[in-house]
N, C-alpha and C positions, 0 to 999 in steps of 0.2 A: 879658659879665656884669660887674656893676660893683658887685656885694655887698664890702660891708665881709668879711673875713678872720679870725676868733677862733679864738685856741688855749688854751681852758682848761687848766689842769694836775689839776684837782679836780673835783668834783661841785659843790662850791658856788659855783666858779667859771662853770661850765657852766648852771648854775641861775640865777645874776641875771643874767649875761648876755641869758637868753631873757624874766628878766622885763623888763628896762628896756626891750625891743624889741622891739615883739606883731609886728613883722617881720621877726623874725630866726626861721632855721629849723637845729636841730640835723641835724647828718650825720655820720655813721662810715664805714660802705662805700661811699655813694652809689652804688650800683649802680640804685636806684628814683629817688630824690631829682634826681643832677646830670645826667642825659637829660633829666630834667624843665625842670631851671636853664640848661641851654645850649641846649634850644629856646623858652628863655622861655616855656613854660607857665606856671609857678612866678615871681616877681621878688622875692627875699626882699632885705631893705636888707644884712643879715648871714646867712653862712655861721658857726655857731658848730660846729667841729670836733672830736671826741670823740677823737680816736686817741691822743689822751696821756692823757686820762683810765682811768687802770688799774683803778678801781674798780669800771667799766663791765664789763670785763674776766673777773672773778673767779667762781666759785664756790663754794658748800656746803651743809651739811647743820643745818638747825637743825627739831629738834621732828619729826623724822618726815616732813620735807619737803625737796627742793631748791630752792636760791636761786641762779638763773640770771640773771647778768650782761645787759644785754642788750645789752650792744657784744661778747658770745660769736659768733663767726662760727659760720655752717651747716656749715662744715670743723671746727672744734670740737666742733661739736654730735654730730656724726658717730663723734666718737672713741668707742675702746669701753669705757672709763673713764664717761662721760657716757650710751652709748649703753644700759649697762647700769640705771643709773638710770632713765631715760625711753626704753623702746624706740622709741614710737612719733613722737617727736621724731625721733629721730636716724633712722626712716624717714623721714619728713618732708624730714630738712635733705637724704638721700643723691639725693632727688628733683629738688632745687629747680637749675634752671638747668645752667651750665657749670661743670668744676673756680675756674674764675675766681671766678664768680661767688658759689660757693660760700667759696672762700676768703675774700671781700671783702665779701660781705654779711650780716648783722648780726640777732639776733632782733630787737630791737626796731625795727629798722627795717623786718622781714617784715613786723612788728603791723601798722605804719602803712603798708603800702605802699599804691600807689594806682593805681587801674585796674585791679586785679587780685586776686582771690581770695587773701589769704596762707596758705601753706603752715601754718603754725602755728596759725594759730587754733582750726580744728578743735581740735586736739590740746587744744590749751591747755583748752576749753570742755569737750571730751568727760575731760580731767582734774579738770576746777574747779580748775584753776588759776587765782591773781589773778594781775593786772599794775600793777606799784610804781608812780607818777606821781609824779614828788617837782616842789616849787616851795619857792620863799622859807619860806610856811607851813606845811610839813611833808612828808609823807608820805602818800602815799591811795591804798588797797588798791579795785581796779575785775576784779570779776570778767567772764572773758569770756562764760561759757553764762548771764548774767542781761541781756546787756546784747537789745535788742532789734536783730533783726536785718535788719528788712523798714525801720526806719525811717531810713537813711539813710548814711555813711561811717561806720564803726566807730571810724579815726581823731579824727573830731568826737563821738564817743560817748566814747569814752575819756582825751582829753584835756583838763583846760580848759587856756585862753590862759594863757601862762608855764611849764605843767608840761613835766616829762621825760620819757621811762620811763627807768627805771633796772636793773629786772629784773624777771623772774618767779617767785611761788615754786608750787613745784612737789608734787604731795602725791605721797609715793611711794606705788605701788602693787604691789603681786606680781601683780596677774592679767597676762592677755595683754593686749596690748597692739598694735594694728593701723592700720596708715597705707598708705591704698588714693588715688589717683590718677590722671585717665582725660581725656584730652582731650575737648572738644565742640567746639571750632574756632578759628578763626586765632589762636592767642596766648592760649587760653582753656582751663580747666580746669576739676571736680570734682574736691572733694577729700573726703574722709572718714575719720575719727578711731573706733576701736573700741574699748574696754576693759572688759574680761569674764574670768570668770571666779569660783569658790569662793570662794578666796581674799579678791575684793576686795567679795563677795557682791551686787552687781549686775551691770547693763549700762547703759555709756554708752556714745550714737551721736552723733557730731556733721558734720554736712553744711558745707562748705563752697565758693562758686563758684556756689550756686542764688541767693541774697539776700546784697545789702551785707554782712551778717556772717555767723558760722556760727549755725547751727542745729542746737537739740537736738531729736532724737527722742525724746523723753519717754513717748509711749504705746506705739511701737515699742519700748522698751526694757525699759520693763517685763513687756512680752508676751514677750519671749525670756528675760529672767528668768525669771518662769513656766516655760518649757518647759527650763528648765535642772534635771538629776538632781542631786540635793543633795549624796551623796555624792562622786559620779564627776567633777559639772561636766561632762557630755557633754550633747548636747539628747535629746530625746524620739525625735526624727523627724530622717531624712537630708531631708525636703523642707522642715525649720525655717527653713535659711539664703532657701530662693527666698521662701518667705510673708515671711518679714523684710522682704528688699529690700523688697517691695511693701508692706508695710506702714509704711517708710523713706517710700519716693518718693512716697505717699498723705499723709502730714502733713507733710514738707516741702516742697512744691508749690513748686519751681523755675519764677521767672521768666522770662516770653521775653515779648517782643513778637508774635511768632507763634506762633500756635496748633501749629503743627507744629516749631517747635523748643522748644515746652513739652513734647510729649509725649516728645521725644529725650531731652532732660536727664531728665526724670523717669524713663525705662529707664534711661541710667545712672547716677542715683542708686540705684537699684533694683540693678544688676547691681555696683557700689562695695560695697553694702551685703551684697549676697550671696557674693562673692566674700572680704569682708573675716571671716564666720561661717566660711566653711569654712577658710578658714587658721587663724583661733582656735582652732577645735573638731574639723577636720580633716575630710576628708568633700570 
């Protein structure tokens, strides 16, 4: 590897950095990124390095929301300080990988990771949470459940050439809150995001691992609102949670090349979604 080497101290060191150089690529954990850089997948001219940047680092509470660092490790995320803000996060991070990996890898570097389903996005999408992109010109709030998901890397939906992420902010919510995850094969995952409840007076579903980005279930969501008792916040029916999944795995129709690993992913998207109502709701 024969990448130029930066060590910003700041944010806006970090920031022109990546504009003067459309081939310079930001890293923190590089747990995704520097497998990528040492089998020369990747040939960036610059490594601009994040781990002095403290800013990256931080968190808090502004307007009824959390603002989540995105150089916060999934071991962070994890803590029950954090975990208590965003449950379904800090399912998410207790998922992702090895203790390693989880110590050293980074939310905003799960956003962009590549080849692979990110753990968070679900979450993030079945939140409506935005994610921060800062450049020389500002600041630019990019929500995840608007972005389109069939059309292609999420990372080139979300970023333009020069921007950062910087954080995410987070709206808090009291209902439950659900992080369901299920292998489909070598190296491969389904992920799925729940949050429900009185409280937060609907349901969002968000799919991830079926298309390039996550996916909301929009019509499935409103149909299990419906069936939710207004007082109690319990469902109608013990058989709510199986009609769910399938009406989950009916509108986000999971890609495959084959016919018959389309129909798998679509059961476990279906059995993600079912399994993720009864933990909610109990049952």
């Amino acid at each position: 590897m024969d990448a130029t080497i930066l060590m910003p101290l700041s944010l806006d060191e970090a920031v022109d950095a990546l504009a003067r150089d459309p081939r310079a690529l930001p890293v923190a954990g590089g747990t995704d990124l520097m497998p990528r850089v040492n089998a020369e997948l990747v040939r960036p001219s610059a490594l601009v390095g994040l781990a002095k940047v403290a800013d990256l680092r931080r968190w808090g509470y502004e307007d009824g929301f959390a603002m989540l660092g995105a150089g916060l490790t999934w071991a962070r995320l994890a803590d029950a300080d954090l975990a208590a803000l965003v449950p379904a996060l800090a399912a998410a991070a207790n998922e992702v990988g090895t203790a390693q990996v989880r110590a050293m890898g980074t939310l905003g570097g799960n956003i962009l990771a590549s080849g692979r389903p990110a753990d968070s996005l679900p979450v993030l999408a079945a939140l409506e949470a935005t994610v921060s992109c800062r450049s020389p010109g500002g600041v630019r709030e990019v929500a995840p459940h608007l972005l389109e998901p069939r059309s292609g890397p999420i990372a080139e939906q979300l970023l333009r050439p020069g921007e950062l992420i910087t954080g995410v902010r987070v709206p808090l919510l009291r209902g439950v809150q659900e992080f369901v995850k299920a292998p489909v094969g070598a190296g491969r995952y389904l992920t799925l995001a729940l949050v429900a409840g009185p409280v937060v007076g609907d349901v969002r579903c968000a799919v991830g691992g079926a298309h390039p980005g996550p996916v909301r279930a929009f019509e499935a969501e409103r149909w299990l609102a419906g069936r939710m008792d207004a007082r109690s916040g319990r469902l109608s029916d013990a058989r709510d949670a199986a009609d769910f999944g399938r009406l989950v795995a009916d509108e986000v129709r999971p890609e495959a090349e084959q016919r018959a690993a389309r129909a798998h992913l679509r059961h476990v998207v279906a059995v993600c979604a079912r399994r993720a109502v009864q933990r909610a709701f109990g049952g």
